[in-house]
Backbone as CSV, one residue per row, in Angstrom:
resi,resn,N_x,N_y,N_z,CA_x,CA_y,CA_z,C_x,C_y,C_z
1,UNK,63.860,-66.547,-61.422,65.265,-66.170,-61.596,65.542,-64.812,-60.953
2,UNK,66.374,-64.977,-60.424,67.120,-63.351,-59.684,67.110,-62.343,-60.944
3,UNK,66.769,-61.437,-60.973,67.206,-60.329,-61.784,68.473,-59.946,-61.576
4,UNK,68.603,-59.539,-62.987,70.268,-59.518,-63.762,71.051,-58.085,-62.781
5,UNK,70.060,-57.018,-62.553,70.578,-55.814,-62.499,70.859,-56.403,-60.523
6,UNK,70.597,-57.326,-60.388,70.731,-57.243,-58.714,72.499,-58.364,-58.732
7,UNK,72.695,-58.845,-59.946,73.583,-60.086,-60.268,74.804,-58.866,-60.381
8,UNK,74.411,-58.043,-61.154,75.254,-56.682,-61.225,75.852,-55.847,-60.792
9,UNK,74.967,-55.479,-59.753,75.157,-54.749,-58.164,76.054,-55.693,-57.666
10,UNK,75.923,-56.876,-57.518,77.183,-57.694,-56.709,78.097,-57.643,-57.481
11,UNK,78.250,-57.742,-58.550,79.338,-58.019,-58.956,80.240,-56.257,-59.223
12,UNK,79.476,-55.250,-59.094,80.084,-54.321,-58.969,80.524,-53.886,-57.701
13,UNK,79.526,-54.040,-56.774,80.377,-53.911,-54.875,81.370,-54.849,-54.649
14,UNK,81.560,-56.120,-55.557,82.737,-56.893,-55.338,83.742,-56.648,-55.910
15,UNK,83.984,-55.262,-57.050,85.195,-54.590,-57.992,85.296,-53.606,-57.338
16,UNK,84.511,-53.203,-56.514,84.818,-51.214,-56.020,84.326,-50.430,-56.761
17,UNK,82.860,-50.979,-57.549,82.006,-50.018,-58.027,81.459,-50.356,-59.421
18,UNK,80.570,-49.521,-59.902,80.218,-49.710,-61.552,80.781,-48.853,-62.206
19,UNK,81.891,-47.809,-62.044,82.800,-47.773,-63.105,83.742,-48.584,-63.532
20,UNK,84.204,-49.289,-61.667,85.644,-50.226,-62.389,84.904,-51.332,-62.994
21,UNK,83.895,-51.779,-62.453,82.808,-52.919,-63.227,82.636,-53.058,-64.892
22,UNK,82.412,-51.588,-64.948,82.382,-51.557,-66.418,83.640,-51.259,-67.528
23,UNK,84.692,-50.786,-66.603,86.275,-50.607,-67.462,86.758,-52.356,-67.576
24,UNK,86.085,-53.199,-66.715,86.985,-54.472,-66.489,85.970,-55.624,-67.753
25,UNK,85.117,-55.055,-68.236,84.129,-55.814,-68.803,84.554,-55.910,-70.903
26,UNK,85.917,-54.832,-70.681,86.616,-55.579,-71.949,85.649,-55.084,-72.865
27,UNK,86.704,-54.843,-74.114,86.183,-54.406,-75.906,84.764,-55.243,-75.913
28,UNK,83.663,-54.913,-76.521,82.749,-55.322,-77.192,83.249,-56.076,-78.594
29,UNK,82.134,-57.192,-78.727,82.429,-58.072,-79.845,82.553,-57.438,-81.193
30,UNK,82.564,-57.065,-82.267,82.824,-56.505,-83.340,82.953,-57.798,-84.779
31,UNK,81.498,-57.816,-84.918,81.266,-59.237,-86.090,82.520,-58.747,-87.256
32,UNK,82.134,-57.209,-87.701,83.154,-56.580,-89.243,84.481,-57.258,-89.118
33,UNK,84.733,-56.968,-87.620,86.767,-56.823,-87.711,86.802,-58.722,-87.968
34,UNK,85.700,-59.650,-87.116,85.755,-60.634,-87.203,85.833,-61.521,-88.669
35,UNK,85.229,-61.401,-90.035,84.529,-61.208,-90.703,85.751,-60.833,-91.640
36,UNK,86.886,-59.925,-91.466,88.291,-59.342,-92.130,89.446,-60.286,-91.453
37,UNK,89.101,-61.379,-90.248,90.012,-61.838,-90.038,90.830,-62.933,-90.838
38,UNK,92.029,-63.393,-91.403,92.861,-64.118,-91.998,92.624,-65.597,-91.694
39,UNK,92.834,-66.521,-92.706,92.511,-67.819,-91.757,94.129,-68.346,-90.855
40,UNK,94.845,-67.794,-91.240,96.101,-67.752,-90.407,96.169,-67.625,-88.763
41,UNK,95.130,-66.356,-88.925,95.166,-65.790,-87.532,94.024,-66.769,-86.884
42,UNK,93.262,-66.957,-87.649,92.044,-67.801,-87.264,92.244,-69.055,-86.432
43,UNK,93.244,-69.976,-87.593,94.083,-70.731,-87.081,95.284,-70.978,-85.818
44,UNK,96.193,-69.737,-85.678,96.567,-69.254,-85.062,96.153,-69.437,-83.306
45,UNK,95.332,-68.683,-83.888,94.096,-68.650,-81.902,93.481,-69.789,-82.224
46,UNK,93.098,-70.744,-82.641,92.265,-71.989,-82.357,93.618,-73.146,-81.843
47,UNK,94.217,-72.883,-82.296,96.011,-73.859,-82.118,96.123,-73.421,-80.611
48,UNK,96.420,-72.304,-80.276,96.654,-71.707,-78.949,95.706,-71.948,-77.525
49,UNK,94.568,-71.740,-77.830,93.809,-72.628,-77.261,93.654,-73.634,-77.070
50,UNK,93.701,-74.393,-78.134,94.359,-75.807,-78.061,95.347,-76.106,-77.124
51,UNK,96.610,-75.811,-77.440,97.896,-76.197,-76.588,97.784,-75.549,-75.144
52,UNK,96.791,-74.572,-75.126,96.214,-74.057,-73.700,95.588,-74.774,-72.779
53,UNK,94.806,-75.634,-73.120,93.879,-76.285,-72.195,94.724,-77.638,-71.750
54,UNK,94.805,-77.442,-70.252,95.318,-78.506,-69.397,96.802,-77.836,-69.795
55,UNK,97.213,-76.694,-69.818,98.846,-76.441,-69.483,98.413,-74.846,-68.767
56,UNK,99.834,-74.491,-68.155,99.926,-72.958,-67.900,99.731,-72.300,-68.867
57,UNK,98.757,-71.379,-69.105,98.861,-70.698,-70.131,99.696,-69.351,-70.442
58,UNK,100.810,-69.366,-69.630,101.508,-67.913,-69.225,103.007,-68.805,-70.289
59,UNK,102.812,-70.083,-70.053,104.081,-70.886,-70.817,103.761,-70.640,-72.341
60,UNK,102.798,-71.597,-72.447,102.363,-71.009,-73.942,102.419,-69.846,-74.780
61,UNK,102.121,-69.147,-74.072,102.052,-67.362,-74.862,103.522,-66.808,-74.819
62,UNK,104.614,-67.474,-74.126,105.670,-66.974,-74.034,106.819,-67.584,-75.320
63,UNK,105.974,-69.019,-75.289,106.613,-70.035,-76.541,105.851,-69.478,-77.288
64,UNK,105.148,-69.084,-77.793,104.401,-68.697,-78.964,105.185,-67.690,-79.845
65,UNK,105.906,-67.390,-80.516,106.661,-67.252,-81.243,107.337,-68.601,-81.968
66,UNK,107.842,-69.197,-80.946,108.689,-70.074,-81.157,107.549,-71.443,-82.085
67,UNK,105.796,-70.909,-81.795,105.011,-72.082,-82.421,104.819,-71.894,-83.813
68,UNK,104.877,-70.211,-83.905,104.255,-69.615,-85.357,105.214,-70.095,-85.905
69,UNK,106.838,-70.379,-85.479,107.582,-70.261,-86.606,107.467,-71.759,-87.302
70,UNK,107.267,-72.858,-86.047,107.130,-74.031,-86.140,106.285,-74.629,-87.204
71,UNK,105.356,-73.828,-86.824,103.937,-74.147,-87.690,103.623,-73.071,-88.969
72,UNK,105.054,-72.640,-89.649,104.622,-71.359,-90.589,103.572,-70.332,-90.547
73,UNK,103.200,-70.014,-89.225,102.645,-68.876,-89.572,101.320,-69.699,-89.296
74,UNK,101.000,-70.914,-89.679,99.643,-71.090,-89.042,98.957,-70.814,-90.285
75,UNK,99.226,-70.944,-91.472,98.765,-70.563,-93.198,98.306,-72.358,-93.670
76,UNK,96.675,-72.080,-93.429,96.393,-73.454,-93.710,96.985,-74.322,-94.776
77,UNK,96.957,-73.204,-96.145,97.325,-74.441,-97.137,98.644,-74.735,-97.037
78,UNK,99.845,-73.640,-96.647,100.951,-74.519,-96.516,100.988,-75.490,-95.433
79,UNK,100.140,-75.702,-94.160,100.450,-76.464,-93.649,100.216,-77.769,-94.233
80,UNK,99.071,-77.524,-95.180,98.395,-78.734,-95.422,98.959,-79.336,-96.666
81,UNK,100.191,-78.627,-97.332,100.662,-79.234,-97.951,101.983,-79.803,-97.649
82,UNK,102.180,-79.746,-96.295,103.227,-80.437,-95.942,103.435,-81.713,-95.819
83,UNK,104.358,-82.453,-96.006,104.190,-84.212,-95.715,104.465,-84.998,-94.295
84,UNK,104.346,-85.964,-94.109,104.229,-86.627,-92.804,105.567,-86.597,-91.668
85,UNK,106.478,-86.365,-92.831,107.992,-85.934,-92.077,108.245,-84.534,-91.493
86,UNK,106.945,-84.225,-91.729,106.865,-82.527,-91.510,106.798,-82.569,-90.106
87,UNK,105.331,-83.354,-89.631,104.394,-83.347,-88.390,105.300,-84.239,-87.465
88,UNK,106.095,-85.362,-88.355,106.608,-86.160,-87.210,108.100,-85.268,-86.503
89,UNK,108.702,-84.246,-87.206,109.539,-83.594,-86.651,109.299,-82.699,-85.621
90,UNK,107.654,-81.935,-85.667,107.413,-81.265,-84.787,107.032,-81.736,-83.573
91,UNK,106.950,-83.181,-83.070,107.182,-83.755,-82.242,108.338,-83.847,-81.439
92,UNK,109.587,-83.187,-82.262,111.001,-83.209,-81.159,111.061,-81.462,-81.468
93,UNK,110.535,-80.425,-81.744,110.894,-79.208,-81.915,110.184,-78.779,-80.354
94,UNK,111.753,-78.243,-79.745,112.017,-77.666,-78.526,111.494,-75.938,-78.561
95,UNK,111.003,-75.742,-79.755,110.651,-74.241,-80.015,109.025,-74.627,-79.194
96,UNK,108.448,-75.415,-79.336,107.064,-75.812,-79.074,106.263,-76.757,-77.343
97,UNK,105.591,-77.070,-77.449,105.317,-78.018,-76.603,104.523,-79.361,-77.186
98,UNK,105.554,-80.196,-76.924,106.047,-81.389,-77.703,104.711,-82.684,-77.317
99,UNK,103.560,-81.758,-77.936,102.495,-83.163,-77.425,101.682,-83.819,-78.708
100,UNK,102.032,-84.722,-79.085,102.088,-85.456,-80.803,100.256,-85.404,-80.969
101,UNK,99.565,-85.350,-80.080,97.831,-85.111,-80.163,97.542,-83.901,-80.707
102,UNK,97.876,-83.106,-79.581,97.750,-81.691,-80.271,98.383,-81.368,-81.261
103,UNK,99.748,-81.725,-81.657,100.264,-81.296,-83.052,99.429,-81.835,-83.855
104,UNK,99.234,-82.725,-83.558,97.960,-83.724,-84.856,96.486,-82.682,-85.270
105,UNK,96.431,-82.201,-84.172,95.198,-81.056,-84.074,95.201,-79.999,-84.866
106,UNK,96.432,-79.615,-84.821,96.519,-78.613,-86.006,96.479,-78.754,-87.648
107,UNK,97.125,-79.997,-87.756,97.077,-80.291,-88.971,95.460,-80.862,-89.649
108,UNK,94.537,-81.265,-88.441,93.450,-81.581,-88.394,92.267,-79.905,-88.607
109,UNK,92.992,-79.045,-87.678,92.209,-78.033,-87.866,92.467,-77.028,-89.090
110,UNK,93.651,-77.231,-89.923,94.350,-76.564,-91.008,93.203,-76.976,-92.149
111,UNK,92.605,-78.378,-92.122,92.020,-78.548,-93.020,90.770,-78.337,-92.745
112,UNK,90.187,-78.120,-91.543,88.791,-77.479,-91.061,88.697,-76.248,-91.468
113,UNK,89.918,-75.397,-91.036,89.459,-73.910,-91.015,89.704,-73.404,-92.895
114,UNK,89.945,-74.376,-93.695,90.634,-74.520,-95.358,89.179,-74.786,-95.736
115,UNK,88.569,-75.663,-95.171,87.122,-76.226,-95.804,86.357,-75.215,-95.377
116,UNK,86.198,-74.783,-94.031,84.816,-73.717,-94.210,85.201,-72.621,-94.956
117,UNK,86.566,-72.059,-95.066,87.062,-70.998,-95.627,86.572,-70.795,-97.117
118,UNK,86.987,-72.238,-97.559,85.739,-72.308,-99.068,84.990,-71.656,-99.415
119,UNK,84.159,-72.302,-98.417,83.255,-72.682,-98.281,82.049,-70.940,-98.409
120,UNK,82.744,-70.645,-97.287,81.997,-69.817,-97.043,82.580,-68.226,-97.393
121,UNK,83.729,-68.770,-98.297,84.724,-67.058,-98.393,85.478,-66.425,-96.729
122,UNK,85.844,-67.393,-96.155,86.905,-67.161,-94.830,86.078,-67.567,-93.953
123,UNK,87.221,-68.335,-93.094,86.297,-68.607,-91.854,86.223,-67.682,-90.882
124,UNK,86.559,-66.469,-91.147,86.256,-65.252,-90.316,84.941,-64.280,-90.716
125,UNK,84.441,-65.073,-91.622,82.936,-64.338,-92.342,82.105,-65.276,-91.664
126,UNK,82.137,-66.916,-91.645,81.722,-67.958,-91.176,81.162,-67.648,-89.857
127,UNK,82.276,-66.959,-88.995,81.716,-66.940,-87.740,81.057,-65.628,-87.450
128,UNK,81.570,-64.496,-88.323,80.606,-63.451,-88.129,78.885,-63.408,-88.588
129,UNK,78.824,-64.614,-89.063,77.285,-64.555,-89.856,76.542,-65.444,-88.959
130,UNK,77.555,-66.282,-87.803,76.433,-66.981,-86.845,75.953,-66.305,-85.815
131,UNK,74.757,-66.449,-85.871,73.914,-65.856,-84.747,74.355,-65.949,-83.461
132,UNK,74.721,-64.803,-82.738,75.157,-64.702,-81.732,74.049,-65.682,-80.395
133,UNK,72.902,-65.768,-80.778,71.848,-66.566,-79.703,72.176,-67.858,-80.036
134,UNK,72.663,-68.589,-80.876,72.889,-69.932,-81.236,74.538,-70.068,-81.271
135,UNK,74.424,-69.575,-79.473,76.542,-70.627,-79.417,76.950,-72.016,-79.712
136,UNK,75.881,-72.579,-78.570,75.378,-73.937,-78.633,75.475,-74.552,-79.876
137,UNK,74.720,-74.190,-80.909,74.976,-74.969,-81.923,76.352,-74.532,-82.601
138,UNK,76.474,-73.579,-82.214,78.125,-73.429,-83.338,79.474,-73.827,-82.377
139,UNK,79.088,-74.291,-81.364,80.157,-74.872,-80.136,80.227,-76.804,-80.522
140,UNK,78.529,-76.632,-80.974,78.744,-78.534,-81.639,79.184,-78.486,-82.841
141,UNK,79.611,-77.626,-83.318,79.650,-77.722,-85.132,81.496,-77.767,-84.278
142,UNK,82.128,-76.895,-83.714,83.602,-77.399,-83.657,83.637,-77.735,-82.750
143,UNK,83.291,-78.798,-81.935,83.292,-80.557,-81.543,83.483,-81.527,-82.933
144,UNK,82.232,-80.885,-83.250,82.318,-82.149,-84.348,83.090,-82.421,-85.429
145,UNK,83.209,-80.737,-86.007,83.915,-80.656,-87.527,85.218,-80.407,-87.105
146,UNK,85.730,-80.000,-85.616,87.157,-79.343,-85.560,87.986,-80.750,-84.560
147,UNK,89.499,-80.128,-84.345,89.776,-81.435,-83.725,89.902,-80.921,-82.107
148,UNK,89.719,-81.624,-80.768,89.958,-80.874,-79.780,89.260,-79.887,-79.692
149,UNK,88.296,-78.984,-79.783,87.614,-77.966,-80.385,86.016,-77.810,-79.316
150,UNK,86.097,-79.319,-78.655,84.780,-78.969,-77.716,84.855,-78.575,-76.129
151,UNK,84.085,-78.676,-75.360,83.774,-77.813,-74.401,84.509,-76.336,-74.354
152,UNK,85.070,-76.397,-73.098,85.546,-74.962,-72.483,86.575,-74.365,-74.301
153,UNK,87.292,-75.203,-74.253,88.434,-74.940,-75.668,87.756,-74.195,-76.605
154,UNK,86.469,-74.956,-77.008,85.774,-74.115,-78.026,85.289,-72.890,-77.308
155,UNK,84.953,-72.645,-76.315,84.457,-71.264,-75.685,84.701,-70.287,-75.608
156,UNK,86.502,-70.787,-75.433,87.331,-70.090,-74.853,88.168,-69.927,-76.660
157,UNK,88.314,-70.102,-77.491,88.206,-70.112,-78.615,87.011,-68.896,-79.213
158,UNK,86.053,-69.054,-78.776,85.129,-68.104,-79.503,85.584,-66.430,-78.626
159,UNK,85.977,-66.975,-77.882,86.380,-65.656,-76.742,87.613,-64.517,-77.570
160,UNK,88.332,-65.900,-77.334,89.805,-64.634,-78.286,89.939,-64.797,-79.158
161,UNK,88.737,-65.124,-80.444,88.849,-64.518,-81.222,87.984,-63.419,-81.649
162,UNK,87.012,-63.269,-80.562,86.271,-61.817,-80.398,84.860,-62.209,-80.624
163,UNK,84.422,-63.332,-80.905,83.194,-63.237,-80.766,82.161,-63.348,-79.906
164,UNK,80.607,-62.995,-79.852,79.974,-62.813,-78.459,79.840,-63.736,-77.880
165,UNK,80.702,-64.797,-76.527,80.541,-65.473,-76.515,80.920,-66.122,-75.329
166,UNK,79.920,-66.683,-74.495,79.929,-66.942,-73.199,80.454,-68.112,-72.824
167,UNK,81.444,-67.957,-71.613,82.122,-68.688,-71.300,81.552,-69.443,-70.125
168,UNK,81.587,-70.912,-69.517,80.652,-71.391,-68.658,81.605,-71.702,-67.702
169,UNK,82.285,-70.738,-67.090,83.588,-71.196,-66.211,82.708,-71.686,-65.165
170,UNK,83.685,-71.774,-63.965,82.790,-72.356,-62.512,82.379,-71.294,-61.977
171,UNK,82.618,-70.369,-62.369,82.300,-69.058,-61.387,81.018,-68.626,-62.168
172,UNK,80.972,-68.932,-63.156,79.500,-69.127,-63.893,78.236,-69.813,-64.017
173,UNK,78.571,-70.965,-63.803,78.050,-71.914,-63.569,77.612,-71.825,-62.037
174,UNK,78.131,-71.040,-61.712,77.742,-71.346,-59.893,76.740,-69.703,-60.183
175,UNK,77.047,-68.887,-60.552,76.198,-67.568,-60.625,74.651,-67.936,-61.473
176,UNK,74.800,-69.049,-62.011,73.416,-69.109,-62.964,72.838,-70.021,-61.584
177,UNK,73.518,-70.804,-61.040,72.771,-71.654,-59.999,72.533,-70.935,-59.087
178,UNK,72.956,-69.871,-58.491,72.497,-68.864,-57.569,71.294,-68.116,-58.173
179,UNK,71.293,-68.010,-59.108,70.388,-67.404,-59.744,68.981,-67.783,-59.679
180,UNK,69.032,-69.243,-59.875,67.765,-69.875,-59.923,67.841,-70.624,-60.957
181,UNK,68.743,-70.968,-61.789,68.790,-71.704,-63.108,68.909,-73.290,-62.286
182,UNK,68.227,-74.165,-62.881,67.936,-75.561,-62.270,69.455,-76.402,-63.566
183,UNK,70.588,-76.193,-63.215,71.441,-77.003,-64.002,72.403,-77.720,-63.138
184,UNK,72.980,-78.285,-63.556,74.359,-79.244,-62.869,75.423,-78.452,-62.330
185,UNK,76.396,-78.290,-61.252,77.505,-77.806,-61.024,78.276,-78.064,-61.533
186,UNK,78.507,-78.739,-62.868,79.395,-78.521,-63.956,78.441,-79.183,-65.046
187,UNK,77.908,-77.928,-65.677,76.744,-78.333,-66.628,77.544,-78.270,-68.085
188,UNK,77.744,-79.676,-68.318,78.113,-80.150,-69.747,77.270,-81.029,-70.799
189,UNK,76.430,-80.747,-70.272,74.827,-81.736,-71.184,74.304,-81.114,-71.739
190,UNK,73.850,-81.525,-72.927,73.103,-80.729,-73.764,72.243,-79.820,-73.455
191,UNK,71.381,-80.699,-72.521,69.961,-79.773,-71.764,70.641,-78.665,-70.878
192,UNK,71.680,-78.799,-70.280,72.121,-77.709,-69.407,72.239,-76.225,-70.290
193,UNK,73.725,-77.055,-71.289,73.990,-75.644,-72.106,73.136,-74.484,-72.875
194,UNK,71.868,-76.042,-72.814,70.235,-74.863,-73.873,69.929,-74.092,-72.672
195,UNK,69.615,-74.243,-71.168,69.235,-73.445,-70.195,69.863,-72.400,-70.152
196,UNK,71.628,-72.803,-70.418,72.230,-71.434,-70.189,72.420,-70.517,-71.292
197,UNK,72.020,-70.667,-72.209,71.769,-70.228,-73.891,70.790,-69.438,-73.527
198,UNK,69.910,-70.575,-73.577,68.315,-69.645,-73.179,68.271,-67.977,-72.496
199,UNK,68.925,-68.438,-70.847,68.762,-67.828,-70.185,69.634,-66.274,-70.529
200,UNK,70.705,-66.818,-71.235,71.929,-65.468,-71.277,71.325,-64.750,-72.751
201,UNK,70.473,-65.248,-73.481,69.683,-64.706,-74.498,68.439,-63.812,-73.813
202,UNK,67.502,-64.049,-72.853,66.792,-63.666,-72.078,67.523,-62.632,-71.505
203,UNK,68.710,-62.445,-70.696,69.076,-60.983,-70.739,70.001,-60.279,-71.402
204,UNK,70.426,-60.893,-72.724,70.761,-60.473,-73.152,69.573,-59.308,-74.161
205,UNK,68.973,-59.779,-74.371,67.628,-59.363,-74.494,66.992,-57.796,-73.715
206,UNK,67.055,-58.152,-72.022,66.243,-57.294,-71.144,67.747,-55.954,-71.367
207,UNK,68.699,-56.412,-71.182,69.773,-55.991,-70.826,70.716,-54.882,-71.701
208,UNK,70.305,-55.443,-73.664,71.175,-55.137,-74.340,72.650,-54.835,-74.444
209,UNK,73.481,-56.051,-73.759,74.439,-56.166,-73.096,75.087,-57.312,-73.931
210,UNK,76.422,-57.170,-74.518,76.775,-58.588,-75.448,76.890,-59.905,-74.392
211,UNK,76.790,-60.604,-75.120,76.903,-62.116,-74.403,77.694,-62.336,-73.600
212,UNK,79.181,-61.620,-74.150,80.509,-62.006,-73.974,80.405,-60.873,-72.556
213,UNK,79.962,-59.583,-72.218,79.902,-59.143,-71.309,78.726,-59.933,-70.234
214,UNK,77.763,-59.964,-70.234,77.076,-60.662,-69.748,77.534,-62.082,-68.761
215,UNK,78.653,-62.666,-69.825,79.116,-64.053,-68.964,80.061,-63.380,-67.825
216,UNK,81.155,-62.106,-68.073,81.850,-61.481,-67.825,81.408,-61.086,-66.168
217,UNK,80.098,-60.528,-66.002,79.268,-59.931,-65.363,79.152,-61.019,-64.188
218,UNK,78.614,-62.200,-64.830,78.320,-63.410,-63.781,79.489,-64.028,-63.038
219,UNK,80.509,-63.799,-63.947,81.659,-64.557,-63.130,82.258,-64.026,-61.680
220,UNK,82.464,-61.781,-62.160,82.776,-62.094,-61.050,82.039,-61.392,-60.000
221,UNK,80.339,-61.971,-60.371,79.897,-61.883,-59.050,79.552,-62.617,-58.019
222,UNK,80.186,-63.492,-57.775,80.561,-65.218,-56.986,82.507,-65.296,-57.235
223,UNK,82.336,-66.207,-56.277,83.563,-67.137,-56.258,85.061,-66.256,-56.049
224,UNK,85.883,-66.701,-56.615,87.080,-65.803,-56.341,86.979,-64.544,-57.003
225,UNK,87.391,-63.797,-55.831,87.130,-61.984,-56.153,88.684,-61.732,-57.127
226,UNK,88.967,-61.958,-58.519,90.317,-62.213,-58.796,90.629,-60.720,-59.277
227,UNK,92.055,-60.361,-59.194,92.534,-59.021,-59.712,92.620,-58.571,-61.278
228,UNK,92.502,-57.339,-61.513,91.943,-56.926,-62.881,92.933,-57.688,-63.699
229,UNK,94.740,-58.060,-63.529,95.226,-58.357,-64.422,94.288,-59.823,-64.525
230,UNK,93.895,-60.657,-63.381,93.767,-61.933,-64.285,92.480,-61.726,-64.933
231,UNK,91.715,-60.840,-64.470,90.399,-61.226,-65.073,90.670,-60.136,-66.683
232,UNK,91.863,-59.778,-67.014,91.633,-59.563,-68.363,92.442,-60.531,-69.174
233,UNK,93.162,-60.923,-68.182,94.153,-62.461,-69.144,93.165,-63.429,-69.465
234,UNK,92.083,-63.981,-68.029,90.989,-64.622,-68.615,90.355,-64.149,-69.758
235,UNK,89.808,-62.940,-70.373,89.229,-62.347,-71.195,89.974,-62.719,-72.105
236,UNK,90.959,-62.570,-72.354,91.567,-62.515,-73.564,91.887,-60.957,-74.239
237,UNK,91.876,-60.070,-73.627,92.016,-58.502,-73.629,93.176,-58.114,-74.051
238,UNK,94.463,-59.153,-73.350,95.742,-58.561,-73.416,96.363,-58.918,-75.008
């Protein structure tokens, strides 16, 4: 495998250096603040992501007001005590984006993020107590237990809501294959994602560098050289 600090160097001669390299590499993860988060808000950003994937996401964030109000605030138990005339109206509410799957998703994830919340005293403690080296398994736990909730969605999900957590864009996926990592050009298989687990644990390790910077690092040292605003909208920064 290429060493990390040479993956680095590129990706800093491709920003105009390792200061702007390191101003563009975004807040560090913070388990505490995670850990104090509301299941509202929790909810909130897992919904958004949701209605994110496969739309503009510049539309979304602009309707987003118009979703909280839709969806009260995104407060599991009232959603979940709403009745079926509730969900079938938010199918014609012009405040939103009117896609009857994803609305279904929420009401699906109201009672996910209600059960681990239980469960575990908030699902913002839930995710601060998983081991940052085991994404993988907490990326199959919402596949499985959440609705809409797998691949990139869940990633990109663990992203804004702050936890360490690597994103496998293409510009990533192509930096681990430059690297020397033996995976697929769009590695969505089990065996792939353990390589890239593995491997981003391995320097995360040499490196002492969070995950979430680390993926940060790989992206943009390949592929499109993109400008600081998008690569902090990608982040989730703003």
């Amino acid at each position: 495998m290429l060493a990390f600090s040479k993956i680095r160097a590129r990706a800093a001669e491709r920003k105009g250096g390792e200061a702007v390299l390191t101003a563009l590499l975004g807040r560090s993860p913070n388990n505490s603040v995670i850990a104090e988060m509301s299941d509202d808000r929790i909810l909130s950003i897992m919904a958004q992501r949701v209605f994110s994937a496969g739309f503009v996401w510049t539309v979304i964030e602009q309707k987003w007001p118009g979703f909280e109000e839709a969806f009260l605030g995104f407060e599991p138990k009232a959603l979940l005590f709403q009745p079926d005339d509730f969900w079938h109206e938010l199918a014609s509410n012009k405040k939103i984006v009117r896609n009857p799957q994803k609305i279904r998703s929420v009401r699906d994830n109201a009672a996910f993020v209600d059960r681990v919340s239980t469960a575990k005293n908030g699902f913002g403690r839930f995710l601060a107590e998983w081991p940052a080296d085991d994404q993988i398994g907490l990326m199959g736990l919402l596949a499985k237990e959440g609705s809409r909730l797998g691949g990139n969605t869940g990633q990109y999900f663990l992203r804004w809501v702050g936890w360490d957590a690597f994103v496998v864009s293409p510009d990533v996926a192509a930096a681990m294959r430059d690297a020397g990592l033996d995976i697929a050009e769009n590695p969505t298989s089990k065996k792939d994602l353990g390589k890239i687990q593995q491997q981003i644990n391995i320097w995360a390790g040499e490196t002492g560098l969070p995950r979430m910077h680390i993926s940060r690092i790989l992206a943009m040292s390949i592929g499109t050289n993109r400008t600081t605003e998008e690569l902090r909208h990608y982040a989730g920064d703003e």
